[in-house]
C-alpha positions in Angstrom: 0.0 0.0 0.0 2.9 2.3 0.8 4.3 1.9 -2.6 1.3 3.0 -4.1 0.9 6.1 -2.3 4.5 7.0 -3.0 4.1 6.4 -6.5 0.8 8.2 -6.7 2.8 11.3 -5.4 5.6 10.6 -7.3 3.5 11.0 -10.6 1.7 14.2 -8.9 5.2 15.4 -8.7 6.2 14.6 -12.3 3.1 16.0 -13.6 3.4 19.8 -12.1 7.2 19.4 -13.0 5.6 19.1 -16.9 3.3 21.7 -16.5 5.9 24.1 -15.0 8.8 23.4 -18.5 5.6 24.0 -20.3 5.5 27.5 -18.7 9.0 28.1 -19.0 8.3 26.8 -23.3 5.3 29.4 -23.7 7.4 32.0 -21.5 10.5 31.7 -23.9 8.9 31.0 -27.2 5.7 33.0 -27.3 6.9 35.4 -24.1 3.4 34.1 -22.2 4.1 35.4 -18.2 5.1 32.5 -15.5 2.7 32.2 -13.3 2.7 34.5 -10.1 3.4 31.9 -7.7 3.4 34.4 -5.4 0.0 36.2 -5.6 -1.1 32.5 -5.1 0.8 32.1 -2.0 -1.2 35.5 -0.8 -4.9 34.2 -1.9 -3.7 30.6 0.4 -2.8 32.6 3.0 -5.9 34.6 3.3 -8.4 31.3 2.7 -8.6 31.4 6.6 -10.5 34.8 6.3 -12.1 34.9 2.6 -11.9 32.7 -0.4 -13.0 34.8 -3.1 -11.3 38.6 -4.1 -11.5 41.7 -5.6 -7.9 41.7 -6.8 -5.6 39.3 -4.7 -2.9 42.0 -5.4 -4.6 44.1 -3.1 -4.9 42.2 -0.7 -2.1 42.4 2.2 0.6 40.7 1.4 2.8 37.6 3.2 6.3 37.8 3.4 6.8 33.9 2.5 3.6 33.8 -0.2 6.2 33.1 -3.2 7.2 29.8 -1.2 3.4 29.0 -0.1 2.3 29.5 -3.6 5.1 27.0 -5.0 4.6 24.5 -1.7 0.4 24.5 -2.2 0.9 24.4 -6.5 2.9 21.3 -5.9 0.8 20.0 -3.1 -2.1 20.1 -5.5 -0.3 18.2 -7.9 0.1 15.7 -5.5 -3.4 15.7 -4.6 -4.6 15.2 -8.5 -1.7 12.2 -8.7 -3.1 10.2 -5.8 -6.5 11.2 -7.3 -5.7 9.7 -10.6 -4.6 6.3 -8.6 -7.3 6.5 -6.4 -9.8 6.1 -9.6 -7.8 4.6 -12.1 -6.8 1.5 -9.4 -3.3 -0.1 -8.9 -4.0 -1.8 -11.5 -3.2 1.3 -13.6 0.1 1.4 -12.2 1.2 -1.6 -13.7 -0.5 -0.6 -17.2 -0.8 3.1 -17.7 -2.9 4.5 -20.2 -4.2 8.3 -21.1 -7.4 8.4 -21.5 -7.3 8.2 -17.3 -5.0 10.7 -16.8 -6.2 12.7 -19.9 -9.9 13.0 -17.8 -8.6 13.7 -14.8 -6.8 16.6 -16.3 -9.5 18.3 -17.8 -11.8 17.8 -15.2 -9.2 19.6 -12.8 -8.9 22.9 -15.2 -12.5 23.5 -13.0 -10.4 24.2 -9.8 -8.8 26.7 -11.6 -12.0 28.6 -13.2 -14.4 28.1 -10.7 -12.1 28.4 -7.3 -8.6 29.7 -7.9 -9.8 32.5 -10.9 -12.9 33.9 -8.7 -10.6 33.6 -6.2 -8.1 35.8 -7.1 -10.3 38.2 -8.6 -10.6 37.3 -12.5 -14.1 36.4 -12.0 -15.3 32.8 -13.2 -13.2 31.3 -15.5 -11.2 34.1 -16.2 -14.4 36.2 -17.2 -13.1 39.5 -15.7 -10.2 39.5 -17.8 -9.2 41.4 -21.1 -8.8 37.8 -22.9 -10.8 35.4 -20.9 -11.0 33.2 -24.3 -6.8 33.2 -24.4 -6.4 32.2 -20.8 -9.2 29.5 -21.0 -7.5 27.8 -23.7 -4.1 28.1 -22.2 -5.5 26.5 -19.2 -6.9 23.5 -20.8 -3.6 23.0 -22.7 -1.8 23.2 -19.7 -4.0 20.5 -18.0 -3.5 18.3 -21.0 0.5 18.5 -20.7 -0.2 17.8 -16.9 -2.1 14.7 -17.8 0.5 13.8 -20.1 2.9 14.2 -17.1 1.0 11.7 -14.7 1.0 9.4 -17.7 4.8 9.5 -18.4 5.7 9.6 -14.9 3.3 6.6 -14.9 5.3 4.9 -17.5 8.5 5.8 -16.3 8.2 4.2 -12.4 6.0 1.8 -13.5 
């Protein structure tokens, strides 16, 4: 049992590692912004006192929110691998396939829009800002390359 938990996290691991060189890709090649792991950090910090914001930027900021945002983005990785297993079965550790992993990812790109967005004060799904459209299908592509990271890191401890 312990080996399965370990690898479901190891797969949550390796599929936020994908998702962050994806970033850094878009970043270099099309000069998309990293994401503001930071202003994340600040939105976790305040959950305690309000989920959903204005303009997280307003809000008073942490002096360790770039490290909180990185720790809870990778912790929600984590979560989504042992998801995946959790669902899929150990059986789909011995046999990895996509489609598992491919559904999970989408279906996560609605923590983003519906929590983390309204959250930080770009309304639902991005609505409130100037290229909601843009940003939605970033998302979902950037979901898909962190399915295809649960599925290779799948693959590769398998």
């Amino acid at each position: 049992m312990l080996d399965i938990v370990w690898r479901a996290v190891a797969i949550g691991i390796g599929a936020t590692v994908f998702m962050d060189i994806w970033a850094i890709i878009l970043n270099k090649v099309i000069g998309q912004p990293l994401p503001n792991w930071g202003l994340v950090g600040r939105w976790v910090r305040h959950l305690p006192e309000r989920v959903f914001h204005d303009d997280i930027g307003k809000a008073t900021p942490y002096a360790h929110e770039k490290a909180l945002g990185w720790a809870f983005h990778y912790l929600v990785g984590i979560l989504y691998g042992v998801i995946l297993v959790a669902l899929a079965g150990a059986g789909w550790l011995a046999a990895p396939t996509f489609l598992p992993a491919f559904i999970l990812g989408i279906v996560t790109v609605g923590a983003g829009w519906f929590l983390l967005a309204p959250g930080m004060g770009a309304g639902w799904a991005a609505s409130k800002l100037p290229n909601p459209t843009k940003v939605r299908a970033l998302n979902l592509v950037a979901h898909t390359v962190f399915a295809l990271g649960m599925f290779s890191t799948a693959l590769l401890i398998r």
